[in-house]
C-alpha positions as a Markdown table, in Angstrom:
| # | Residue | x | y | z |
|---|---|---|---|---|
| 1 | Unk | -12.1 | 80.2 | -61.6 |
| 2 | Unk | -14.5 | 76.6 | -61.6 |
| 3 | Unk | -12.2 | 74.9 | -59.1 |
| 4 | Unk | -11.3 | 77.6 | -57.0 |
| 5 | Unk | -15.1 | 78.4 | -56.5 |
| 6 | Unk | -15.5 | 75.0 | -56.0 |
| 7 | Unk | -12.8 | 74.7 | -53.7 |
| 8 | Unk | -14.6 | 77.6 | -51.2 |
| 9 | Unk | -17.8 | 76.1 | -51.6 |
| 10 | Unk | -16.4 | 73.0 | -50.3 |
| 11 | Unk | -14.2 | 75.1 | -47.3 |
| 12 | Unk | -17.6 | 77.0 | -46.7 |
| 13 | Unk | -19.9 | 74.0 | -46.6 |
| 14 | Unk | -17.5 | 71.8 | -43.8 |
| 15 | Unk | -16.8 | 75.5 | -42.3 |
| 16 | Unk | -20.8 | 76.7 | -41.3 |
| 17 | Unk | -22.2 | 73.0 | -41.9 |
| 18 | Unk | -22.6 | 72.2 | -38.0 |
| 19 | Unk | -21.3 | 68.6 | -36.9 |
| 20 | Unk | -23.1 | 66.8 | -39.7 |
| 21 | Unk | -20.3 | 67.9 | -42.0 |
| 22 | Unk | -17.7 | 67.0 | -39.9 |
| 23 | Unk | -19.2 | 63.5 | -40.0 |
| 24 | Unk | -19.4 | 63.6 | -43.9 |
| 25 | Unk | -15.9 | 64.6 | -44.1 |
| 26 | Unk | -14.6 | 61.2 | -42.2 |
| 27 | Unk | -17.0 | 59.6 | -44.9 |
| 28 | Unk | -15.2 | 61.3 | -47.6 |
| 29 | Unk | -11.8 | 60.5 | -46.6 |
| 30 | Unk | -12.6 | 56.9 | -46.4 |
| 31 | Unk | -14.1 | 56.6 | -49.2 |
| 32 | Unk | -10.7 | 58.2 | -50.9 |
| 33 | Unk | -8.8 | 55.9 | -49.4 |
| 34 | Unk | -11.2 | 52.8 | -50.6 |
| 35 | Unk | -11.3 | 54.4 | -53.8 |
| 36 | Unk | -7.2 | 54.9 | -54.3 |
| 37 | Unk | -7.0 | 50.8 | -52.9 |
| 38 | Unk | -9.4 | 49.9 | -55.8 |
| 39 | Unk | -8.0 | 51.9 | -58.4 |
| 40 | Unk | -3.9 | 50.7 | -57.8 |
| 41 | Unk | -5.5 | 47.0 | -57.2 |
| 42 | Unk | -8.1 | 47.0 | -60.2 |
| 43 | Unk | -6.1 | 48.8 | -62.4 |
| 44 | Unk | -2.5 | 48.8 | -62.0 |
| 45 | Unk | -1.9 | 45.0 | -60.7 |
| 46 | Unk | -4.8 | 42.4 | -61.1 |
| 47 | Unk | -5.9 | 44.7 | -64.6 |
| 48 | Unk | -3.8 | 42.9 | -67.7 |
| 49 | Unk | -4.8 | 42.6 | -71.4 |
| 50 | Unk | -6.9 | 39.4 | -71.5 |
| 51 | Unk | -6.8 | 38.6 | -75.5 |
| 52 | Unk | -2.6 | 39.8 | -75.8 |
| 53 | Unk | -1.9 | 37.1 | -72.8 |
| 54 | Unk | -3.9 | 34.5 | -74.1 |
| 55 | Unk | -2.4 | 34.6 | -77.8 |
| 56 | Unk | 0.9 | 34.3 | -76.0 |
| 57 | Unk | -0.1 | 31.3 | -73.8 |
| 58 | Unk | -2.2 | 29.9 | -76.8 |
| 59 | Unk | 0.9 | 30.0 | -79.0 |
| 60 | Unk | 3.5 | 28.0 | -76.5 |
| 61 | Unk | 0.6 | 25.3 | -76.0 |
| 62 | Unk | 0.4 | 24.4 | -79.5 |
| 63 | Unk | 3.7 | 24.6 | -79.6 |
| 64 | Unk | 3.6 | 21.9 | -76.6 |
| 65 | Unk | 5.6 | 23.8 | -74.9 |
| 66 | Unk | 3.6 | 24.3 | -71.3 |
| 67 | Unk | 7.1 | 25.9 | -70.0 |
| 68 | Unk | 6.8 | 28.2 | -72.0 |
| 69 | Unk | 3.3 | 28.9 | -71.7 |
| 70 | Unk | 4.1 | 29.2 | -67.7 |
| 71 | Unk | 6.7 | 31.7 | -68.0 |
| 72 | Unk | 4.1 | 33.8 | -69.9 |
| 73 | Unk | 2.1 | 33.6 | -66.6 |
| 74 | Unk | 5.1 | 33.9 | -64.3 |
| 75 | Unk | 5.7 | 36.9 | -66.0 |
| 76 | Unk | 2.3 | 38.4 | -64.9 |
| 77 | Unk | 1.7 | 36.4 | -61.7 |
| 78 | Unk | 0.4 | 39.8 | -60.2 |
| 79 | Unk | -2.6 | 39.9 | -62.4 |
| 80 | Unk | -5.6 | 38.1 | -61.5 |
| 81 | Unk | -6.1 | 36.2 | -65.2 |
| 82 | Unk | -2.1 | 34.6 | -65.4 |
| 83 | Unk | -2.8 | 33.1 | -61.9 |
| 84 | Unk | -6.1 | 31.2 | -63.1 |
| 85 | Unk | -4.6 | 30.0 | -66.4 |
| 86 | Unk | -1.5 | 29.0 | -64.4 |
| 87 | Unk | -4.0 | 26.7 | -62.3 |
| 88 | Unk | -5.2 | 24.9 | -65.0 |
| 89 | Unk | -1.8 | 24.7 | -66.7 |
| 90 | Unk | -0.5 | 22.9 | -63.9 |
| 91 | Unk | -3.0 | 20.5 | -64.1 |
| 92 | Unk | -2.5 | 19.8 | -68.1 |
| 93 | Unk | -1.5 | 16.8 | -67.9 |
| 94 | Unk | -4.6 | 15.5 | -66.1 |
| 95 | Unk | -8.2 | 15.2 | -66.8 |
| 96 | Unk | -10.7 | 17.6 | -68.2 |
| 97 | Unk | -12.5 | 17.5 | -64.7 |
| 98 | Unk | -9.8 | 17.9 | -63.2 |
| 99 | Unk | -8.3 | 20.9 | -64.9 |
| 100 | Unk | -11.7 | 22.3 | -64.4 |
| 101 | Unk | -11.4 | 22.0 | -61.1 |
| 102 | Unk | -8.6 | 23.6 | -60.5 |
| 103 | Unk | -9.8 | 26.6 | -62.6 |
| 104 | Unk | -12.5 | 27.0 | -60.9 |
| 105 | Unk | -10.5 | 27.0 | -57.1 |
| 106 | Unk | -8.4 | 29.7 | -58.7 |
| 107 | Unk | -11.0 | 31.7 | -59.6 |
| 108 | Unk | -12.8 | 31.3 | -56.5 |
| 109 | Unk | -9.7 | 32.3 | -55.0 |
| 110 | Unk | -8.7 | 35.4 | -56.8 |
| 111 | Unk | -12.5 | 37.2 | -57.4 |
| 112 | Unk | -13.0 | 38.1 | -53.7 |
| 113 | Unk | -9.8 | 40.1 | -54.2 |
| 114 | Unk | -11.6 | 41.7 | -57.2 |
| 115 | Unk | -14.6 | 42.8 | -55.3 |
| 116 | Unk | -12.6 | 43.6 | -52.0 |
| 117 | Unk | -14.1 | 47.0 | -50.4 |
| 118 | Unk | -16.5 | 47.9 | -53.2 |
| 119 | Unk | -19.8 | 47.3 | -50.9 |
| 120 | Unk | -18.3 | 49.6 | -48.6 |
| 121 | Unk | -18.2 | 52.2 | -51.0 |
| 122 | Unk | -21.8 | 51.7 | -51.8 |
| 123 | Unk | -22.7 | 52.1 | -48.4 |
| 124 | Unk | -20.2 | 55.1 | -47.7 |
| 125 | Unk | -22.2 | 57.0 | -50.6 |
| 126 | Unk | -25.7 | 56.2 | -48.8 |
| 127 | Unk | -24.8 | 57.5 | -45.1 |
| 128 | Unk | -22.9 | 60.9 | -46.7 |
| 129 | Unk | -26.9 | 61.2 | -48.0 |
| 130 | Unk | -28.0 | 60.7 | -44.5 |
| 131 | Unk | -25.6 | 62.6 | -42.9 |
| 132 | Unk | -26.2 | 65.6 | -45.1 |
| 133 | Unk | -30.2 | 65.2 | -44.5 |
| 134 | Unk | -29.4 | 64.5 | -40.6 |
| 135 | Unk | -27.6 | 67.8 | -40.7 |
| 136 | Unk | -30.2 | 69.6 | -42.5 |
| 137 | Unk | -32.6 | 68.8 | -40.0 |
| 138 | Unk | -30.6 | 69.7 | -36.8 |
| 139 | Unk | -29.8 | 72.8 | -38.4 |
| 140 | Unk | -33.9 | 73.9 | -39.2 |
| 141 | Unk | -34.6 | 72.7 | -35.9 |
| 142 | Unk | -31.5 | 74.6 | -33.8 |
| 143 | Unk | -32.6 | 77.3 | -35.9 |
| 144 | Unk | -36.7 | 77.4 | -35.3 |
| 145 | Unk | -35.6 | 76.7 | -32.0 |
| 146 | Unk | -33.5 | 80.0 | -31.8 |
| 147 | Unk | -35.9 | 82.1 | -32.9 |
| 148 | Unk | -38.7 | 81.4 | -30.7 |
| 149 | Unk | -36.5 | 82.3 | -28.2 |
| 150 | Unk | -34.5 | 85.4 | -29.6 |
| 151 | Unk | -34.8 | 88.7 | -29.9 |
| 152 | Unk | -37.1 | 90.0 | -32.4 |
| 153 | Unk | -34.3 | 92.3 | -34.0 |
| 154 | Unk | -32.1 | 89.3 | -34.3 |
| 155 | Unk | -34.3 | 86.1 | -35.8 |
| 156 | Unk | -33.8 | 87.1 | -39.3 |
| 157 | Unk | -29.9 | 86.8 | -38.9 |
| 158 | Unk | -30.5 | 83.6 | -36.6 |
| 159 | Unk | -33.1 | 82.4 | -38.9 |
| 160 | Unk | -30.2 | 82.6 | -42.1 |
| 161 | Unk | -27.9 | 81.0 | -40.4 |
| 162 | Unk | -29.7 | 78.1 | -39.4 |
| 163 | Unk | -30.8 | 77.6 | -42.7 |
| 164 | Unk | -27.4 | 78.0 | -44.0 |
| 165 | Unk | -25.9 | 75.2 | -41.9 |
| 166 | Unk | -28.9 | 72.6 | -43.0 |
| 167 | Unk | -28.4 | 73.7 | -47.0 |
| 168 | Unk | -24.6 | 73.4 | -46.6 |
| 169 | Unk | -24.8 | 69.9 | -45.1 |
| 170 | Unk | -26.8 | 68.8 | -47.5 |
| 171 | Unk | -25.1 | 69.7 | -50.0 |
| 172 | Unk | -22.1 | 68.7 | -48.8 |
| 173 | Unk | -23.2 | 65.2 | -48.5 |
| 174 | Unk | -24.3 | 64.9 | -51.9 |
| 175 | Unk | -21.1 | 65.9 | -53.0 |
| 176 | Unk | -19.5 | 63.0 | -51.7 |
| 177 | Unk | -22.2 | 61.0 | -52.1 |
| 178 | Unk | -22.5 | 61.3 | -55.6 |
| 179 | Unk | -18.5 | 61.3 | -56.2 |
| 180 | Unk | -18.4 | 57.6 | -54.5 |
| 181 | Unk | -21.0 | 56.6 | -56.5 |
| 182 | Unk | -19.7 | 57.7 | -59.6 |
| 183 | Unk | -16.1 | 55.8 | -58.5 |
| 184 | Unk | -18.6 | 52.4 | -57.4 |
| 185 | Unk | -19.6 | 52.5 | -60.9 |
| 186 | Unk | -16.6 | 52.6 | -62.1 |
| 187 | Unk | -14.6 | 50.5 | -60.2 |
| 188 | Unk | -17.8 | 47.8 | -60.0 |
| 189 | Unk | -17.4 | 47.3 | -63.9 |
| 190 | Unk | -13.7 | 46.8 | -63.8 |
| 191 | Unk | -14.2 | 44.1 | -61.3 |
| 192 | Unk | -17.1 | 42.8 | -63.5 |
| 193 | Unk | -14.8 | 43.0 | -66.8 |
| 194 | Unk | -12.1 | 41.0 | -65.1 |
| 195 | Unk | -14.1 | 38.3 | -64.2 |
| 196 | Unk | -15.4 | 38.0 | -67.6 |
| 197 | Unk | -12.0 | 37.4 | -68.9 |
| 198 | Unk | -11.4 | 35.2 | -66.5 |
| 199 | Unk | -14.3 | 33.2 | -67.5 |
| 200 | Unk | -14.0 | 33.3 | -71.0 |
| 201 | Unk | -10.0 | 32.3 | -71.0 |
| 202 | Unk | -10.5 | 29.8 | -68.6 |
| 203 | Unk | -12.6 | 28.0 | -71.3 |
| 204 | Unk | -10.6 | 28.7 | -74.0 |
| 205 | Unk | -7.8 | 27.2 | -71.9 |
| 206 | Unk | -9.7 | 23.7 | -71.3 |
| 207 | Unk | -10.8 | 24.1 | -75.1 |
| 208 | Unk | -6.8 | 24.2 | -76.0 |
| 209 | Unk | -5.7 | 21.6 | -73.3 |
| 210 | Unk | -8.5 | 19.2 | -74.4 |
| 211 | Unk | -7.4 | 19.5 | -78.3 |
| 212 | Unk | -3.7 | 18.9 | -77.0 |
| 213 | Unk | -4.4 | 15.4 | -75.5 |
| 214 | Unk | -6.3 | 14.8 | -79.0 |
| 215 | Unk | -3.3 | 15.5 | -80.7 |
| 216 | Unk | -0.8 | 13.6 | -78.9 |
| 217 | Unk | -3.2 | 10.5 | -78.9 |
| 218 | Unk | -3.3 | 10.8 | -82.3 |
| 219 | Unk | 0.3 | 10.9 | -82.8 |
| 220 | Unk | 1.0 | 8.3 | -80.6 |
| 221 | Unk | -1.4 | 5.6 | -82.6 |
């Protein structure tokens, strides 16, 4: 009974809104369509378990086996962590600096796809609020407007109806305001939690690749 009265408040508020909520409704479906990008992207491909992967790679490096430990990554090479560590595996035979370096141009390389579109929805949720206040006002002024000119038997109606078109545009862009915001949030700390990995592997990585060299000198003398 919730979503169905939901579902006519929504039908009612795009329905007697004026233009404002026609506006707000272009908002809306961008922002679904930003939103469904982000989750698929954040959560479905560049999204992997940071601690299982790195066990795995950890394990085939002090094995010395860095084929192995590549394969791990090939397996993965959609995720956003496998294609960092594969940088800096590639470069394992080389120096610290340059392993870092090569970390470091991965990571500069995959994070931008991280944070793709997420501004937008930011900004999305802040002109729905507009829109909705824009609408609010043309509908108290169309309104006051009307009833200075109408006929004294009819301003209550006009009057009501005015002020039903402003209340339904705002409210209507707080709706989707608040809905992309909640998503930003959400979608924001995924990003933010994927990068962490990212940076925390990345030096556990170097960490292991450093102790490797250590080892094999060792050996060798």
């Amino acid at each position: 009974m919730e979503s169905q009265a939901t579902q006519v408040g929504l039908i009612a508020a795009f329905q007697h809104g004026g233009f404002a909520t026609q506006l707000i409704a272009i908002t809306m479906a961008v922002s679904l369509a930003f939103i469904v990008e982000r989750f698929v992207k954040l959560y479905l491909r560049l999204s992997i378990n940071g601690p299982a992967f790195m066990f795995e790679v950890q394990k085939y490096i002090l094995a010395n086996d860095l084929d192995g430990a590549l394969r791990v990554c090939n397996g993965a090479k959609d995720a956003a962590l496998p294609k960092v560590i594969k940088a800096g595996l590639m470069r394992a035979s080389r120096s610290e600096e340059q392993i870092q370096n090569a970390l470091d141009a991965a990571s500069l390389e995959v994070i931008p796809q991280l944070e793709r579109n997420l501004p937008y929805l930011a900004l999305i949720a802040n002109v729905a609020t507009l829109l909705g206040l824009l609408g609010t006002i043309s509908g108290l002024i169309r309104s006051f407007a009307a009833v200075a000119l109408a006929d004294p038997a009819q301003r209550q109606a006009i009057l009501s109806a005015g002020i039903s078109e402003a209340m339904y545009s705002t409210a209507f862009g707080l709706v989707v305001a608040i809905s992309t915001m909640v998503c930003h949030s959400f979608l924001a700390a995924k990003a933010s939690r994927i990068v962490s990995d990212i940076d925390e592997h990345s030096v556990k990585l170097l960490d292991l690749l450093s102790a490797r060299k250590v080892q094999h000198s060792a050996e060798r003398t």
